[in-house]
LOGUVO-43919 format. One record per residue: residue number from 1; residue in three letters; x, y, z of N, C-alpha, C in turn. Coordinates in Angstrom, 3 decimals. Example, Ala and Ser with C-alpha at 12.3 -4.5 7.8 and 13.67 -1.06 7.14 Angstrom:
BEGIN
@pos 1, code ALA, nxx 13.190, nyy -5.690, nzz 7.800, caxx 12.300, cayy -4.500, cazz 7.800, cxx 13.200, cyy -3.300, czz 7.800
@pos 2, code SER, nxx 12.850, nyy -2.250, nzz 7.080, caxx 13.670, cayy -1.060, cazz 7.140, cxx 12.900, cyy 0.030, czz 7.870
This chain:
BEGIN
@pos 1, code UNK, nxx 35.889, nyy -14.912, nzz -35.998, caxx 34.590, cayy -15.338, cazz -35.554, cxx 34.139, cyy -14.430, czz -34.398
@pos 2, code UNK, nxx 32.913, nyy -14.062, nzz -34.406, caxx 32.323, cayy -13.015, cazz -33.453, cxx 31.384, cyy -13.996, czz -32.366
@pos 3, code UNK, nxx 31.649, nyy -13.690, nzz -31.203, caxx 30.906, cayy -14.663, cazz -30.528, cxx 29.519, cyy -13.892, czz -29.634
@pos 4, code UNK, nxx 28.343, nyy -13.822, nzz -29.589, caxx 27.509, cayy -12.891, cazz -29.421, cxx 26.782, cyy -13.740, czz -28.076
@pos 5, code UNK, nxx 26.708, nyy -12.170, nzz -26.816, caxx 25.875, cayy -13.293, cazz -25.427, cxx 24.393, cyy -12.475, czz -26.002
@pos 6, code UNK, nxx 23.797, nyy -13.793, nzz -25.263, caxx 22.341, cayy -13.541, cazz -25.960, cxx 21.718, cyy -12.755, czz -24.197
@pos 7, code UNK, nxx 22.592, nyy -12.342, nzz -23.689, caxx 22.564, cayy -11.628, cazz -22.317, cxx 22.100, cyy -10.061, czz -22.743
@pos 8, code UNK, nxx 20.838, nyy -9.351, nzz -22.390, caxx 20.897, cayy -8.188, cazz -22.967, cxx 21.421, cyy -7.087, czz -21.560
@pos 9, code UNK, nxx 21.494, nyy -6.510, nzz -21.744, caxx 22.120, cayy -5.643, cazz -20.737, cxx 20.778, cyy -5.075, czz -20.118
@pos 10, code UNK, nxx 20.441, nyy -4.901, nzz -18.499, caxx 19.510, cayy -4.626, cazz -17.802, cxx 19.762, cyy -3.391, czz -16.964
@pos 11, code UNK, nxx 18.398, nyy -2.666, nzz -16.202, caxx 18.719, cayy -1.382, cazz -15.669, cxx 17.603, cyy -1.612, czz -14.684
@pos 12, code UNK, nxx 18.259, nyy -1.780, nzz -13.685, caxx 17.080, cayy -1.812, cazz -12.195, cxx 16.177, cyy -0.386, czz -12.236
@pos 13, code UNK, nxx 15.151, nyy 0.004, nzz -12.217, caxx 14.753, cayy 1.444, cazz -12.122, cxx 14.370, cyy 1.210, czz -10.608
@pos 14, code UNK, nxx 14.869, nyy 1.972, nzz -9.451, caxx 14.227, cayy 1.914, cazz -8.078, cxx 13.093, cyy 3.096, czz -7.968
@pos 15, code UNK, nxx 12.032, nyy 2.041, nzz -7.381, caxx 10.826, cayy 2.643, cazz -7.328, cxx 10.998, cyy 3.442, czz -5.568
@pos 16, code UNK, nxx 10.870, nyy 5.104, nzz -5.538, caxx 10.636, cayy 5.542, cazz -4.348, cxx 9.554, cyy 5.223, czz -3.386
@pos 17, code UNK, nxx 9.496, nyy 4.961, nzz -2.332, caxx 8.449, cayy 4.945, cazz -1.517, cxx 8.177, cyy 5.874, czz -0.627
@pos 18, code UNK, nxx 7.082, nyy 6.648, nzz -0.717, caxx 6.873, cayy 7.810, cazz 0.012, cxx 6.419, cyy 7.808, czz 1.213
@pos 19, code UNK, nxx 7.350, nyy 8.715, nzz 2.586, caxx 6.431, cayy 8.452, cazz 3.623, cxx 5.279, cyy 9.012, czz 3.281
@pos 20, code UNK, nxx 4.912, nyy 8.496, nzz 4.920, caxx 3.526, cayy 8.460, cazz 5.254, cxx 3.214, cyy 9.988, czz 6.047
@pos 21, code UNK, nxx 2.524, nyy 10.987, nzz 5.770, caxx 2.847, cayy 11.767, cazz 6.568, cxx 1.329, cyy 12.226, czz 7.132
@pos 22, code UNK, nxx 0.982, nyy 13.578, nzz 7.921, caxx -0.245, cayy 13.913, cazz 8.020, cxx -1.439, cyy 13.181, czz 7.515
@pos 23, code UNK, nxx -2.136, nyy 12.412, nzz 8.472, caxx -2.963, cayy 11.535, cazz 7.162, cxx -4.240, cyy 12.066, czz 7.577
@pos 24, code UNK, nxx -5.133, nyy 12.973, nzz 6.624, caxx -6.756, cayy 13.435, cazz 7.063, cxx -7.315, cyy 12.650, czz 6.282
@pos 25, code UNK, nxx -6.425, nyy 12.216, nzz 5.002, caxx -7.645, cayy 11.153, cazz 4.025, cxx -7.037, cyy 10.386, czz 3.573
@pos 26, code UNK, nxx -7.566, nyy 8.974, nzz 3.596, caxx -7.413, cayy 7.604, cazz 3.519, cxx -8.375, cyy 6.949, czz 2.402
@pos 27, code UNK, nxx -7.613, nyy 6.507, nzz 0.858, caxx -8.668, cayy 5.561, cazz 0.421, cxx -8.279, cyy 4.340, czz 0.446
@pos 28, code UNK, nxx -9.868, nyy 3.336, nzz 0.978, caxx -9.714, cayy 1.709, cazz 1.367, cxx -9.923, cyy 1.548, czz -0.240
@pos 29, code UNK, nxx -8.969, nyy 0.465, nzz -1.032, caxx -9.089, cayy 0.345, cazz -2.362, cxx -8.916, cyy -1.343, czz -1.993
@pos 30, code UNK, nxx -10.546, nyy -1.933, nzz -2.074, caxx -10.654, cayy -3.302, cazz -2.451, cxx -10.747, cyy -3.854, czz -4.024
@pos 31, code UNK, nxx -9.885, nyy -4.809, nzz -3.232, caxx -9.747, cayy -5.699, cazz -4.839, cxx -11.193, cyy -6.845, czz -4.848
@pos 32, code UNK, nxx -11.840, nyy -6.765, nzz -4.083, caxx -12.999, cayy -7.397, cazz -4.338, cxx -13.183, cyy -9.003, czz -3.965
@pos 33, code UNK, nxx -11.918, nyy -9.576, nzz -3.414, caxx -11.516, cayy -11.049, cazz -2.885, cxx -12.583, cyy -11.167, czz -1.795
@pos 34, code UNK, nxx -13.403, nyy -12.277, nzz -1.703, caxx -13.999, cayy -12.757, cazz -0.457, cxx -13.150, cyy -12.174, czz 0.759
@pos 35, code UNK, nxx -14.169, nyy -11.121, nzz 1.514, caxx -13.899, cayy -10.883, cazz 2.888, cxx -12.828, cyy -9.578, czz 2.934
@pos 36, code UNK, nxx -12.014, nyy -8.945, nzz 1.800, caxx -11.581, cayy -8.268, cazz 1.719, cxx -12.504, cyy -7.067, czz 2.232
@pos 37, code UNK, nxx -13.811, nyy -6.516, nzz 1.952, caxx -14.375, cayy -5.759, cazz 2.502, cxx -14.580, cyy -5.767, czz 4.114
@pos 38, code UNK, nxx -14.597, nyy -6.793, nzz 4.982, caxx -14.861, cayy -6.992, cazz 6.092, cxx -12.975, cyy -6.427, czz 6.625
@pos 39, code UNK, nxx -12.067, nyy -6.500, nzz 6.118, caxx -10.958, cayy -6.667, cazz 6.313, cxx -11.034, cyy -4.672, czz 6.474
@pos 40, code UNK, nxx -11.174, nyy -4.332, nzz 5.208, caxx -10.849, cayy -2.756, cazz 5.156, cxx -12.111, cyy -2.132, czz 6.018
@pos 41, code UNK, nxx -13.368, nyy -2.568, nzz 6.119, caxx -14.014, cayy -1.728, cazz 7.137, cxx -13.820, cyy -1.364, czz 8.506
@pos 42, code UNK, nxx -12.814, nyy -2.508, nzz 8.889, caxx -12.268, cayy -2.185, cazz 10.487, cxx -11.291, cyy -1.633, czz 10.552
@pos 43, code UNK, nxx -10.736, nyy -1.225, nzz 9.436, caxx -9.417, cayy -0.633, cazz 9.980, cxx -9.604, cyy 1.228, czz 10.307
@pos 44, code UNK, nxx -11.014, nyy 1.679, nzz 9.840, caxx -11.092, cayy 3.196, cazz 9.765, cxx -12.082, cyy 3.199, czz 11.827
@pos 45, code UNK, nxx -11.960, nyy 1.915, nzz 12.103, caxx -12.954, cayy 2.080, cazz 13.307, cxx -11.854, cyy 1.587, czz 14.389
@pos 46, code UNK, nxx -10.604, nyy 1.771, nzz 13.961, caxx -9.509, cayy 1.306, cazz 14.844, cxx -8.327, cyy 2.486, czz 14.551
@pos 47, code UNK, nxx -8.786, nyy 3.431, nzz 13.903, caxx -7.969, cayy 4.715, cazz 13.583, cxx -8.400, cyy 6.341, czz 14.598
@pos 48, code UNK, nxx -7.233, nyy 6.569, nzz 15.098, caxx -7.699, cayy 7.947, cazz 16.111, cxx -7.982, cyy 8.969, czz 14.569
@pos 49, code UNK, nxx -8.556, nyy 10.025, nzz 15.446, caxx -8.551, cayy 11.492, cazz 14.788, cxx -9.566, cyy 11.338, czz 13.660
@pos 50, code UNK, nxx -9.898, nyy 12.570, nzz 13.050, caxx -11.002, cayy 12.600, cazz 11.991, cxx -10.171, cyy 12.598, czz 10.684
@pos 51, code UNK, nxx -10.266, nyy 11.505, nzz 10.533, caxx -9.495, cayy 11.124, cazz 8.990, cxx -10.860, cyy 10.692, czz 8.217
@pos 52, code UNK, nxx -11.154, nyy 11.521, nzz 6.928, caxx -12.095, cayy 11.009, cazz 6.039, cxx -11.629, cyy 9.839, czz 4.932
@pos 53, code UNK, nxx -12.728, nyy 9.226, nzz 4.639, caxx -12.398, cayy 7.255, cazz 4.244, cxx -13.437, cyy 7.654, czz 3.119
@pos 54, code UNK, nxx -12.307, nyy 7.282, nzz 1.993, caxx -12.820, cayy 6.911, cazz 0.491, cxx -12.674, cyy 5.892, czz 0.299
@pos 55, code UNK, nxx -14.185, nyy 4.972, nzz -0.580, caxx -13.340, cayy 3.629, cazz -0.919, cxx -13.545, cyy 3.825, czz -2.624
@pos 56, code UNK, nxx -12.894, nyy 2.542, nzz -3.185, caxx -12.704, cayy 2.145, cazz -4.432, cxx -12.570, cyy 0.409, czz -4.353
@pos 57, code UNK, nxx -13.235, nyy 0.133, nzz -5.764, caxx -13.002, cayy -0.958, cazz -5.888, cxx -12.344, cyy -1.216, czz -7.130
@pos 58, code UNK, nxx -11.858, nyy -2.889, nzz -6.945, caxx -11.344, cayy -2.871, cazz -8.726, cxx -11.211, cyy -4.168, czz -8.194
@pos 59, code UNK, nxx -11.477, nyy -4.834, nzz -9.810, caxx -11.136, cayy -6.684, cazz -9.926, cxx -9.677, cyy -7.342, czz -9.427
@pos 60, code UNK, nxx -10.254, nyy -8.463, nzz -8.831, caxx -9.105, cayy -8.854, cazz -8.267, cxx -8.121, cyy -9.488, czz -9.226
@pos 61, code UNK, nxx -8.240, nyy -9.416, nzz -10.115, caxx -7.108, cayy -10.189, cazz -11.393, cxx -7.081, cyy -9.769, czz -12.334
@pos 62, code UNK, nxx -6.952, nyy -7.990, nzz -11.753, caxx -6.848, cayy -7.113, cazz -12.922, cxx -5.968, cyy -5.896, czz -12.406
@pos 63, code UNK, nxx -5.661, nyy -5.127, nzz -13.517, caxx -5.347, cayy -3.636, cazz -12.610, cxx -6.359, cyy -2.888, czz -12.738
@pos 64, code UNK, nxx -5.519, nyy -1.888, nzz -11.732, caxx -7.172, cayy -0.481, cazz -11.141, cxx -6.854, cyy -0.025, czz -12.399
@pos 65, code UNK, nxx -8.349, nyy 0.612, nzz -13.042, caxx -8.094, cayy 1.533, cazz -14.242, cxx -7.137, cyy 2.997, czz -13.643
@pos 66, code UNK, nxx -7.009, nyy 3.368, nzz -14.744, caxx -5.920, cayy 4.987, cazz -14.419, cxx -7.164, cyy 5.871, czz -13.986
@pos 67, code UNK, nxx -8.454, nyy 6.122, nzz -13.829, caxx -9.375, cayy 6.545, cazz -13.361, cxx -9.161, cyy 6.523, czz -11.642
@pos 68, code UNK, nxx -8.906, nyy 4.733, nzz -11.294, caxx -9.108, cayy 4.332, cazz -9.978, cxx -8.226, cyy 5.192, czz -9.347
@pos 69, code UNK, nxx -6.579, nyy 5.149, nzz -10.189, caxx -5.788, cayy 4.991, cazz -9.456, cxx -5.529, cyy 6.890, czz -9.467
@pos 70, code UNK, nxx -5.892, nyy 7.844, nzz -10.054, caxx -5.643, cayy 8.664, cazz -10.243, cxx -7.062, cyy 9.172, czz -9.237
@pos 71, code UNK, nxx -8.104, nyy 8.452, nzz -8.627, caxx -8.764, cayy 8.963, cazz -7.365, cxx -8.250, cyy 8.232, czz -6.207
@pos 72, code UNK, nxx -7.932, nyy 7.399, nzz -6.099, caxx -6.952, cayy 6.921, cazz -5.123, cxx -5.494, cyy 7.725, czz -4.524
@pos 73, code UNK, nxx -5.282, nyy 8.500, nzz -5.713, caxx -3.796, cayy 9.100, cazz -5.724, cxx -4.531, cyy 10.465, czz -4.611
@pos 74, code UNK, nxx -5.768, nyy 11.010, nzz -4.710, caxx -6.013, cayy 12.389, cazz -4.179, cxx -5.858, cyy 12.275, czz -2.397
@pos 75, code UNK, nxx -5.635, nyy 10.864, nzz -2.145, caxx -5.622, cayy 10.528, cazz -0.311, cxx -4.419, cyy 11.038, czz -0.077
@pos 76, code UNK, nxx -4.309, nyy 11.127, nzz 1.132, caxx -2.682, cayy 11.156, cazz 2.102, cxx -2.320, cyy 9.620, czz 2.229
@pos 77, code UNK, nxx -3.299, nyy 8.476, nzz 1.623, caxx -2.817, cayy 7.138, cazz 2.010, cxx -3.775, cyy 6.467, czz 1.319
@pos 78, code UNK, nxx -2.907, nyy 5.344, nzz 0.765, caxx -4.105, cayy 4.461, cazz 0.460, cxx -3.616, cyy 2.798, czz 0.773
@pos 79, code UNK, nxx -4.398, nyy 2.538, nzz 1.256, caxx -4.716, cayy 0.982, cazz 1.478, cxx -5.500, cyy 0.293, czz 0.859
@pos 80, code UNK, nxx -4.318, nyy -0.985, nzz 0.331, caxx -5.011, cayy -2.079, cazz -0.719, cxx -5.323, cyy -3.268, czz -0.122
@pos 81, code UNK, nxx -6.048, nyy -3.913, nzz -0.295, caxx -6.371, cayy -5.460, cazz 0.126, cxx -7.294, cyy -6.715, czz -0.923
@pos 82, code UNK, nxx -6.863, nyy -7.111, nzz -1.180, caxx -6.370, cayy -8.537, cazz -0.564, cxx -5.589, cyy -9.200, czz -1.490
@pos 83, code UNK, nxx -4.268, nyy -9.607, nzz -1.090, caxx -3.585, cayy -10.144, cazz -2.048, cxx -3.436, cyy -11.490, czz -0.904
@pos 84, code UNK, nxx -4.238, nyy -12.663, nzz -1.662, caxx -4.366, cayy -13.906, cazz -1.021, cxx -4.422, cyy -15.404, czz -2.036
@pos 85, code UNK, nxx -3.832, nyy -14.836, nzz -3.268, caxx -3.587, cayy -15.700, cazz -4.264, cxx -2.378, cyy -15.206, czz -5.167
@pos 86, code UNK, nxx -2.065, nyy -15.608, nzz -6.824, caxx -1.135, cayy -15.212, cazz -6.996, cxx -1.255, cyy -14.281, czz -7.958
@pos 87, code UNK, nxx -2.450, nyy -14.047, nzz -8.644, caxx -2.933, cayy -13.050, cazz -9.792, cxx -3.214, cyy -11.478, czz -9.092
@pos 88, code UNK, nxx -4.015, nyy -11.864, nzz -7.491, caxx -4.589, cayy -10.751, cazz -7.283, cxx -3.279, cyy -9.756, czz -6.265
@pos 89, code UNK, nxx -2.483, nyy -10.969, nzz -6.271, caxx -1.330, cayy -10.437, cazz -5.308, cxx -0.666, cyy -9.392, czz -6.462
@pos 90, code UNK, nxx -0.024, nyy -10.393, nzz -7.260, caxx 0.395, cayy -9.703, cazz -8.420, cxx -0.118, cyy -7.963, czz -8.828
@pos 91, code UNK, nxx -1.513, nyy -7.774, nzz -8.871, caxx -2.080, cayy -6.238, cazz -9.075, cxx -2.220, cyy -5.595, czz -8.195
@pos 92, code UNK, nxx -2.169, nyy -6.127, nzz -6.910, caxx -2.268, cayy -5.429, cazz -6.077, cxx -0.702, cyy -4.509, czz -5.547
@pos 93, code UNK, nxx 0.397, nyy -5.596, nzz -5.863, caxx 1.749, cayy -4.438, cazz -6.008, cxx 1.793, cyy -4.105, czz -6.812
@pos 94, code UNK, nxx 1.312, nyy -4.713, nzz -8.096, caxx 1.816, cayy -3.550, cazz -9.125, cxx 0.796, cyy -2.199, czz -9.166
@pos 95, code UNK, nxx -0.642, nyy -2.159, nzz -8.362, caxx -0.860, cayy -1.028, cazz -8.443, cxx -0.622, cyy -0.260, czz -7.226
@pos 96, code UNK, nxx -0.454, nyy -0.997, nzz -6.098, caxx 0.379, cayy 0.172, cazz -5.052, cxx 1.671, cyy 0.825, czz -5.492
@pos 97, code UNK, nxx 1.880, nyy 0.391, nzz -6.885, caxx 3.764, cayy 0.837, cazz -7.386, cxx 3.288, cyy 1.701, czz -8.064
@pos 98, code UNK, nxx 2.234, nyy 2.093, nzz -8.923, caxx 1.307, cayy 3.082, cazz -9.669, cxx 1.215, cyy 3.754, czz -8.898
@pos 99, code UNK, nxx 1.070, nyy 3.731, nzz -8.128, caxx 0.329, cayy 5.061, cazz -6.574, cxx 1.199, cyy 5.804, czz -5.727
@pos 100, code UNK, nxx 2.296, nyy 4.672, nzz -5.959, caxx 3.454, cayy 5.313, cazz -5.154, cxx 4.381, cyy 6.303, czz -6.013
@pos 101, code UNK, nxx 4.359, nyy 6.048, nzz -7.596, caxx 4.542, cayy 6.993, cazz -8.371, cxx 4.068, cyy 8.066, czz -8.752
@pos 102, code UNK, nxx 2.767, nyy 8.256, nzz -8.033, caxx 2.099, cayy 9.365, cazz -7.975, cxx 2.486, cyy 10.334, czz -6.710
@pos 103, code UNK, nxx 3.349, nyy 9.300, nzz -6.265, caxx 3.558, cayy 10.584, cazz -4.387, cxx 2.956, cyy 9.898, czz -3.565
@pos 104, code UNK, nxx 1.958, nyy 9.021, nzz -3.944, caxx 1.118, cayy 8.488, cazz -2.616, cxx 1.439, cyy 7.532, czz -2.284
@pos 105, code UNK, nxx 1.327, nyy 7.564, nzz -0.617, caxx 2.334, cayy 6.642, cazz 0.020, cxx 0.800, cyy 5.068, czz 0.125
@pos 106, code UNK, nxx 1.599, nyy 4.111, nzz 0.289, caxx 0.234, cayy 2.642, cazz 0.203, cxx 0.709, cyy 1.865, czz 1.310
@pos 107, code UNK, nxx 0.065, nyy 1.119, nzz 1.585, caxx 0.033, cayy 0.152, cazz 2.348, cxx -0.790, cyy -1.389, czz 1.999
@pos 108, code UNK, nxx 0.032, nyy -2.152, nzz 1.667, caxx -0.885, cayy -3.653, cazz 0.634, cxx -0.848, cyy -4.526, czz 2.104
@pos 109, code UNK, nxx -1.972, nyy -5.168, nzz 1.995, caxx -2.782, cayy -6.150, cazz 2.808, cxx -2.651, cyy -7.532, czz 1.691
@pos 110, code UNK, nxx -1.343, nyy -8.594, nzz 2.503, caxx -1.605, cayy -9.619, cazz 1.628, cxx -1.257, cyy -10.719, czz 3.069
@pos 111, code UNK, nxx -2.333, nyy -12.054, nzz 2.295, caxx -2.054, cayy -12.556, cazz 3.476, cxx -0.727, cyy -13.527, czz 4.015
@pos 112, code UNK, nxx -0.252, nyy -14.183, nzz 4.654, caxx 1.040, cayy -15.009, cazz 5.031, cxx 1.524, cyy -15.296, czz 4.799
@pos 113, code UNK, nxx 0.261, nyy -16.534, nzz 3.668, caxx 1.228, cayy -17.532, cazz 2.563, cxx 1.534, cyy -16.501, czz 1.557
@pos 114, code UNK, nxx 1.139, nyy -15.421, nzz 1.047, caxx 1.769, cayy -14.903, cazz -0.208, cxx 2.202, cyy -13.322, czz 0.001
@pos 115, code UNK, nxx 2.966, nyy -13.050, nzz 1.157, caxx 3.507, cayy -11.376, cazz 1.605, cxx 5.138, cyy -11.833, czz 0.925
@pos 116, code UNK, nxx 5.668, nyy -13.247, nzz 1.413, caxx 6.739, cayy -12.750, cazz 0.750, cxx 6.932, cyy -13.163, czz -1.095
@pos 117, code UNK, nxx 5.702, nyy -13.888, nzz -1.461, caxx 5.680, cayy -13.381, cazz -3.164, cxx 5.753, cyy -11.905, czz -3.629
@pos 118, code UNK, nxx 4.573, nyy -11.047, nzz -2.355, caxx 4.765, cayy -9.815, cazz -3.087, cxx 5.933, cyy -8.918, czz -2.520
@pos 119, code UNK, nxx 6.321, nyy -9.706, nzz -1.484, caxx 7.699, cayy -8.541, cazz -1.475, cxx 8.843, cyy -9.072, czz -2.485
@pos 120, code UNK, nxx 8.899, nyy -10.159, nzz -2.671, caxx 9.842, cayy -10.613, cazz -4.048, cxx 9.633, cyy -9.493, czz -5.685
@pos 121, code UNK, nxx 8.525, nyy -9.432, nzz -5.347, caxx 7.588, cayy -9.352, cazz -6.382, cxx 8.036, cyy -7.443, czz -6.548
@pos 122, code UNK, nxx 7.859, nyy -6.819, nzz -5.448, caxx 7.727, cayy -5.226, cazz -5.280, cxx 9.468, cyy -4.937, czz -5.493
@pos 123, code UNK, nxx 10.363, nyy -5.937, nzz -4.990, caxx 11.821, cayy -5.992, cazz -4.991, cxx 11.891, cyy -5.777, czz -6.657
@pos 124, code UNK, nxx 11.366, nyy -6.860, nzz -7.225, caxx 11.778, cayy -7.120, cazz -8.539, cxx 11.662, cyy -5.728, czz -9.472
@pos 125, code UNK, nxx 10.524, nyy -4.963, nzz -8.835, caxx 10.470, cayy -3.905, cazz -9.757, cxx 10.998, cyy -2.434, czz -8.751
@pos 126, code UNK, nxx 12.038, nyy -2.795, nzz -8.335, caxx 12.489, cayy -1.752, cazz -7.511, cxx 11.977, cyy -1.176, czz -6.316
@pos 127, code UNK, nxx 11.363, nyy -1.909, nzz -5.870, caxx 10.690, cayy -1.151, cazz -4.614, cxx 10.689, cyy -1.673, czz -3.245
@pos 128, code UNK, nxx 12.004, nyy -2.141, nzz -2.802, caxx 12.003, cayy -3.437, cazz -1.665, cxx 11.648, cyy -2.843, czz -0.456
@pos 129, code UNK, nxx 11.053, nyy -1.887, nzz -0.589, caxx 10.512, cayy -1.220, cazz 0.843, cxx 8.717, cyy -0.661, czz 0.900
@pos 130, code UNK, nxx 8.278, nyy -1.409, nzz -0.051, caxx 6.935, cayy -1.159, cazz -0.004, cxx 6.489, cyy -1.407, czz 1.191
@pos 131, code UNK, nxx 5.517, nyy -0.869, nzz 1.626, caxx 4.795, cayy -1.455, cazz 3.003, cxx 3.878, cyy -2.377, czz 2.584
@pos 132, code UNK, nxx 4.453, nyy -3.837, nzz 3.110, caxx 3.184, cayy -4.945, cazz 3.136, cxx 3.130, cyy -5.295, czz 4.519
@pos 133, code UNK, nxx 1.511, nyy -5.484, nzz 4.916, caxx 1.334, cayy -6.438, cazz 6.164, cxx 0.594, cyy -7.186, czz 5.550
@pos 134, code UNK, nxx 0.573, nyy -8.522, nzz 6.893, caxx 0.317, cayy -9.557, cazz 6.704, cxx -1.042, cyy -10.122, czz 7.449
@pos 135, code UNK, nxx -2.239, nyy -10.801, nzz 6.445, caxx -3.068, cayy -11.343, cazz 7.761, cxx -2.914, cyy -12.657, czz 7.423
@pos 136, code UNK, nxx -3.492, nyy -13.659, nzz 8.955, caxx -3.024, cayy -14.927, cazz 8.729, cxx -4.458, cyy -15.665, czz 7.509
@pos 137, code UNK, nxx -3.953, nyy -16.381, nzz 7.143, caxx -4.297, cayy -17.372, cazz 5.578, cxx -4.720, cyy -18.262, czz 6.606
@pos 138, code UNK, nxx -6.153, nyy -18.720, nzz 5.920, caxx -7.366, cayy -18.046, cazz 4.603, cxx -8.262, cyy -17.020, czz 5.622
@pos 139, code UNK, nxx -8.450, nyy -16.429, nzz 4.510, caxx -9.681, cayy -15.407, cazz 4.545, cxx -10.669, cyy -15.685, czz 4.123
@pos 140, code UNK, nxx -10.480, nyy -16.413, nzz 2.492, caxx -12.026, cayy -16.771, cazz 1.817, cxx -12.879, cyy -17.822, czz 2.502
@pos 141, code UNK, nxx -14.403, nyy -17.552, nzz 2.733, caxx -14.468, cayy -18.526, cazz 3.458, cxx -14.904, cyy -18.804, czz 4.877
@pos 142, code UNK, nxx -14.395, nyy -17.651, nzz 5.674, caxx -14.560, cayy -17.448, cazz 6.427, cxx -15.700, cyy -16.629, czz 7.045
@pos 143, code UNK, nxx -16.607, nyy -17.043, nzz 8.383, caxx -17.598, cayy -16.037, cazz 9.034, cxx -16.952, cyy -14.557, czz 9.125
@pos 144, code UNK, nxx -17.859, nyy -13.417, nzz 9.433, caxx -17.399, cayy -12.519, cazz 9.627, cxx -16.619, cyy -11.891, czz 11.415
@pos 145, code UNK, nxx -16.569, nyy -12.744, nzz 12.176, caxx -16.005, cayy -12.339, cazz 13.562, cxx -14.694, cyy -13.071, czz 13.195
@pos 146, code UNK, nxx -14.477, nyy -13.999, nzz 12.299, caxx -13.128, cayy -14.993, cazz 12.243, cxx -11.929, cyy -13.859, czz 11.657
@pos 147, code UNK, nxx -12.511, nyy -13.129, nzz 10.648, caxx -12.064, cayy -12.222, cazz 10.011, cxx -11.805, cyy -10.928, czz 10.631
@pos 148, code UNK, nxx -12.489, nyy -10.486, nzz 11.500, caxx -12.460, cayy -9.409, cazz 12.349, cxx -11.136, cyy -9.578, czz 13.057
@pos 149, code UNK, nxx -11.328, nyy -10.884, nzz 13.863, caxx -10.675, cayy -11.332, cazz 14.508, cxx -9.096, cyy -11.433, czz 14.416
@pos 150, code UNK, nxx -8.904, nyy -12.065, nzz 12.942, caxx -7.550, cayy -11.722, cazz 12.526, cxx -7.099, cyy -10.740, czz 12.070
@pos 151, code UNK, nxx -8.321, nyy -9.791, nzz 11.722, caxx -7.779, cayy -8.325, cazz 11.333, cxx -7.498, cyy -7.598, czz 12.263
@pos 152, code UNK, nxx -7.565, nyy -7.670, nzz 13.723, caxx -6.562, cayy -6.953, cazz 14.627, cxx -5.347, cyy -6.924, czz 14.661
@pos 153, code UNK, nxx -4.675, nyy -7.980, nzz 14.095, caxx -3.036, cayy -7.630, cazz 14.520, cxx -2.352, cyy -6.765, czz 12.927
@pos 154, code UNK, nxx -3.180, nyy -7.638, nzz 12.343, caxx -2.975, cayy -6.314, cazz 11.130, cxx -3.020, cyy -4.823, czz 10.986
@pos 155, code UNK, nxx -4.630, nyy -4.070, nzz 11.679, caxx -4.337, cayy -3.284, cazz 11.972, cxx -3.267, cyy -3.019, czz 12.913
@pos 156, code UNK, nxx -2.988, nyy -3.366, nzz 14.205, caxx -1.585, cayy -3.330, cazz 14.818, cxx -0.532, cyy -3.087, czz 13.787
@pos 157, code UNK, nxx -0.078, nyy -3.725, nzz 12.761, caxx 0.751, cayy -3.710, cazz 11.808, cxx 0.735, cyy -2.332, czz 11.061
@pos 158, code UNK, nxx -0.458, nyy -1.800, nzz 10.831, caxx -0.721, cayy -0.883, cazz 9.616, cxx 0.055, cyy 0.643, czz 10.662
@pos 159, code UNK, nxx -1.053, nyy 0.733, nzz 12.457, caxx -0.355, cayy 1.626, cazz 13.186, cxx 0.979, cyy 2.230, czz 13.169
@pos 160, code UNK, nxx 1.754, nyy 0.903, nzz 13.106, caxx 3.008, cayy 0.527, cazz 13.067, cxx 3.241, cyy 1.941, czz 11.988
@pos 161, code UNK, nxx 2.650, nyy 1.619, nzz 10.981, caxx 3.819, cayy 2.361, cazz 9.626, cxx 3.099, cyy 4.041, czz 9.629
@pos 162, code UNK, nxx 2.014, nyy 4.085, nzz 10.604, caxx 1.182, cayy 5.840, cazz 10.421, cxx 1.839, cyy 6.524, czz 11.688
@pos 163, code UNK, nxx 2.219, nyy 6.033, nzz 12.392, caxx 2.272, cayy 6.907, cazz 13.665, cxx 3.376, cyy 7.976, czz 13.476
């Protein structure tokens, strides 16, 4: 009698994460979530030096087309936002993991309640060192100084990983 595990045999692929290096160009790539735009416009007015700012958008419960992500890829950096649920969190690592396979180094903007879904989430597909920061939950919803407001320590956070 042959006894068969219904266990298939698995292969972690580790996803590289690229530093961050010289940064002259930066694309802000919103996922389009309430307030996500208010979130990425302050962060290029809280950045030294003449770094030029591309943006892009793409649906929040979708992935960036290979268009997005292949003009996104032409930055020294790109920053994603807003992963503040569980669909948009979801595309938003899996397309900073697209980008980072291109060489380009990312930085995902998700907020409190769901940074460590997507670091579970970036682990799962090899990449336990993605750069996520965190802003504090909720965003949707919110006036625009409330949002400002919590987007300072974030940027603080983002400094953190360019300097």
């Amino acid at each position: 009698m042959m006894i068969l595990s219904p266990l298939a045999e698995t292969e972690k692929k580790e996803t590289s994460i690229n530093k961050i290096g010289k940064i002259e160009k930066i694309t802000l790539f919103n996922n389009t979530k309430p307030n996500a735009d208010i979130i990425l416009e302050e962060i290029p007015k809280n950045l030294k030096g003449n770094i030029k700012i591309l943006r892009s958008t793409k649906p929040a419960g979708a992935p960036a087309t290979d268009k997005k992500i292949q003009e996104a890829a032409q930055s020294d950096l790109c920053i994603l936002a807003l992963g503040d649920c569980g669909s948009c969190t979801t595309w938003l690592i899996l397309d900073a993991l697209r980008l980072e396979k291109t060489e380009t180094p990312t930085i995902t903007i998700c907020s409190d309640k769901f940074s460590k879904f997507a670091k579970e989430l970036a682990t799962a597909h090899g990449a336990p060192k993605l750069r996520i920061v965190e802003i504090k939950h909720p965003i949707a919803g919110l006036e625009k100084q409330k949002v400002i407001k919590k987007t300072k320590q974030t940027i603080k956070d983002i400094k953190k990983h360019i300097r």
